[in-house]
N, C-alpha and C positions, 0 to 999 in steps of 0.2 A: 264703518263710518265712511269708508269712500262712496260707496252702493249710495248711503244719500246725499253725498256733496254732486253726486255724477247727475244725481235724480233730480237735485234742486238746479243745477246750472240746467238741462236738459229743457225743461220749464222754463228758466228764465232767456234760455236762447229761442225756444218755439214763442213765447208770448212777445219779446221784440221782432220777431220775424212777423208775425200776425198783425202786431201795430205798422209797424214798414208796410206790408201788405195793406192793410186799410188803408192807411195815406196815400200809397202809390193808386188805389182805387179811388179814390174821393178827388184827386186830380187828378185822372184823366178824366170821371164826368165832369167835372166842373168845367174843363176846357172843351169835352165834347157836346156840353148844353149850350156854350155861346156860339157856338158856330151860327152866322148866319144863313139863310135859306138862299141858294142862286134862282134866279127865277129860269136858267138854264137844265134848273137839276129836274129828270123826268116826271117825277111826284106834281113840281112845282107845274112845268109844261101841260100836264093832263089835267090839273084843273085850275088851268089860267092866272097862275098867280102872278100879282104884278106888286113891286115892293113900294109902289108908289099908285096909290090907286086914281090919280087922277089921270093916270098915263092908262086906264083900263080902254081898252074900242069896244066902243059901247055894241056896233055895227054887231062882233063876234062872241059880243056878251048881255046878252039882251036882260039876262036877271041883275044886271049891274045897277045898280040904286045910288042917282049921286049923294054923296055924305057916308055911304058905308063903306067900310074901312076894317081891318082886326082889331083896331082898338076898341069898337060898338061892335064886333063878333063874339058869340056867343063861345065859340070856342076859344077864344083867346085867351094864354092863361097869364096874365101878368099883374101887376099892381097898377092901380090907375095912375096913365101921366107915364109910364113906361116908355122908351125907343121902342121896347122890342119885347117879344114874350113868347112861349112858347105854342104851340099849336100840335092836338093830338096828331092830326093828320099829317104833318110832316116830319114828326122822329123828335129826335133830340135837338132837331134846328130850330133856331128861331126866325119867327117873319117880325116887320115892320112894322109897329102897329100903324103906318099909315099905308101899307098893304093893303090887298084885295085879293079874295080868288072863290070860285065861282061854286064853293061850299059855303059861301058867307050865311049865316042866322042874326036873325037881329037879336041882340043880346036884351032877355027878360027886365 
């Protein structure tokens, strides 16, 4: 009789460990997918992103399209009318959508 009281606690201590574990995992993505994008951080720097796309120089970005923005980027992943959303190219950060950077596609 102990062998299964030991067997059933054993279980019910491993599956509260596993749920803790999942929580503890579900937030920190959660906290690591708002992070915003620095336009200092080197990803951003190599392809010109600016979190304000009217602030783009047009001079050092010639494919620069006035009106295009991450919100009308094809990659941009967010719900329409978003601040902000994510982008494959830069991780788990998210850009502006009234960002710019010099991967922009016009969204289909």
């Amino acid at each position: 009789m102990s062998r299964f009281v030991h067997s059933s606690s054993t279980r019910r201590v491993f599956m509260m460990q596993v749920a803790t574990a999942a929580t503890a995992v579900l937030a920190v993505s959660e906290v690591s997918a708002q992070a915003m994008l620095d336009e200092k951080d080197p990803q951003a720097v190599g392809l010109a992103y600016k979190a304000d796309a009217t602030k783009v120089d047009k001079a050092k970005n010639p494919k620069f399209v006035a009106g295009s923005n991450c919100a009308n980027c094809a990659l941009f992943q967010a719900k329409p009318g978003a601040a902000a959303g994510g982008c494959p190219l830069f991780g788990a950060k998210q850009v502006s959508a009234k960002g710019w950077c010099s991967a922009w596609a016009k969204k289909a």
